[in-house]
C-alpha positions in Angstrom: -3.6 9.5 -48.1 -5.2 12.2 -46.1 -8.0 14.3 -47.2 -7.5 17.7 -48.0 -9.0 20.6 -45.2 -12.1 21.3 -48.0 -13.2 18.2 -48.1 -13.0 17.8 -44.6 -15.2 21.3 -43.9 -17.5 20.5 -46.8 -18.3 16.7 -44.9 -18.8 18.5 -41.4 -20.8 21.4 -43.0 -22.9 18.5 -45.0 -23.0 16.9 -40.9 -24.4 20.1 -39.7 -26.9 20.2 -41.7 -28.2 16.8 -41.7 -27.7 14.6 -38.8 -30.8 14.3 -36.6 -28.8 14.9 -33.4 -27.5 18.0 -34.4 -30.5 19.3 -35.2 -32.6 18.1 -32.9 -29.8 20.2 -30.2 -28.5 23.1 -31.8 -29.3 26.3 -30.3 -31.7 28.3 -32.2 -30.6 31.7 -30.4 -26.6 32.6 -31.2 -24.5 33.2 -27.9 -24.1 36.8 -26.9 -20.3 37.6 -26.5 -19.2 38.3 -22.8 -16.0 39.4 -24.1 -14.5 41.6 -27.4 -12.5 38.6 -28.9 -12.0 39.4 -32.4 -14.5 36.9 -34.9 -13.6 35.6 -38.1 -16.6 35.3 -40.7 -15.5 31.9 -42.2 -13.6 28.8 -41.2 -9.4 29.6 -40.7 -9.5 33.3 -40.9 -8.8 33.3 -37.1 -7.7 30.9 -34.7 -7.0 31.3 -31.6 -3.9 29.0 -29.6 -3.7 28.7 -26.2 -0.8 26.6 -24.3 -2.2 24.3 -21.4 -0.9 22.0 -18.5 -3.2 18.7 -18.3 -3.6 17.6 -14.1 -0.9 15.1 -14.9 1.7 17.4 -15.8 1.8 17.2 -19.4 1.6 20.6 -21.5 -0.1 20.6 -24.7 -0.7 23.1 -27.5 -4.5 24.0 -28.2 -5.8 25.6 -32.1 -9.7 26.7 -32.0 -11.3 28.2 -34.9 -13.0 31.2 -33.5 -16.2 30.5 -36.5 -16.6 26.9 -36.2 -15.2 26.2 -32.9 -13.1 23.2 -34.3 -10.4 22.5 -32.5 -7.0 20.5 -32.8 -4.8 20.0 -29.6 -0.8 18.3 -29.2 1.4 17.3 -26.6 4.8 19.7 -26.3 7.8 18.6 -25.1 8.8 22.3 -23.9 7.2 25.7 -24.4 9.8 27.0 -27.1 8.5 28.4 -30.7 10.2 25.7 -32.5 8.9 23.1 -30.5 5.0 25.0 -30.9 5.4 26.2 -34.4 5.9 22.6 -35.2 3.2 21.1 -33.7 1.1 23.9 -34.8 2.6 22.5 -38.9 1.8 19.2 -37.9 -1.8 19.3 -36.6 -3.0 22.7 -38.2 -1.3 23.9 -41.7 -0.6 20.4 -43.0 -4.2 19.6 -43.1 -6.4 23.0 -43.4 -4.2 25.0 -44.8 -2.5 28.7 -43.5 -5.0 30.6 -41.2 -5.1 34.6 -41.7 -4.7 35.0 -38.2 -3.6 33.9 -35.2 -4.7 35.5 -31.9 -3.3 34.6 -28.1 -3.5 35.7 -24.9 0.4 36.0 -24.6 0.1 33.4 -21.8 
């Protein structure tokens, strides 16, 4: 039985704020953006999907949450929408839930 995506953010949000690694290297000053990307304000309002080929050949699909930068990546077979739709079912929607938006670089 899998946990449900708000348990899972509420355990890394509890992480974030208390394991000593973290802390101890977490950047105190937020990044200034290079680029006009489009930000969400909370985890799943926007993710961003990009399609990449590994140096061995094999293509996978890549989710990031632009707010938390947590990612989820899976191997395609092919490059078709039924084939990435799926995947992005399997390893996105089935365990966090629908995002608001989805943003690409139509690559």
């Amino acid at each position: 039985n899998l946990p449900n995506g708000k348990d899972i953010i509420e355990t890394l949000e509890k992480l974030d704020k208390t394991c000593e690694f973290c802390l101890k290297h977490k950047s105190r000053v937020k990044p200034h953006r290079k680029v006009g990307i489009p930000q969400g304000s909370m985890f799943n309002e926007l993710v961003a999907i990009d399609l990449k080929m590994l140096k061995c050949g094999t293509w996978i699909v890549h989710l990031i949450d632009t707010v938390t930068r947590f990612s989820a990546a899976a191997r395609i077979e092919n490059k078709s929408a039924e084939e990435i739709l799926t995947k992005i079912f399997q390893n996105w929607i089935s365990i966090f839930g629908r995002f608001v938006k989805l943003i690409s670089d139509n690559g």
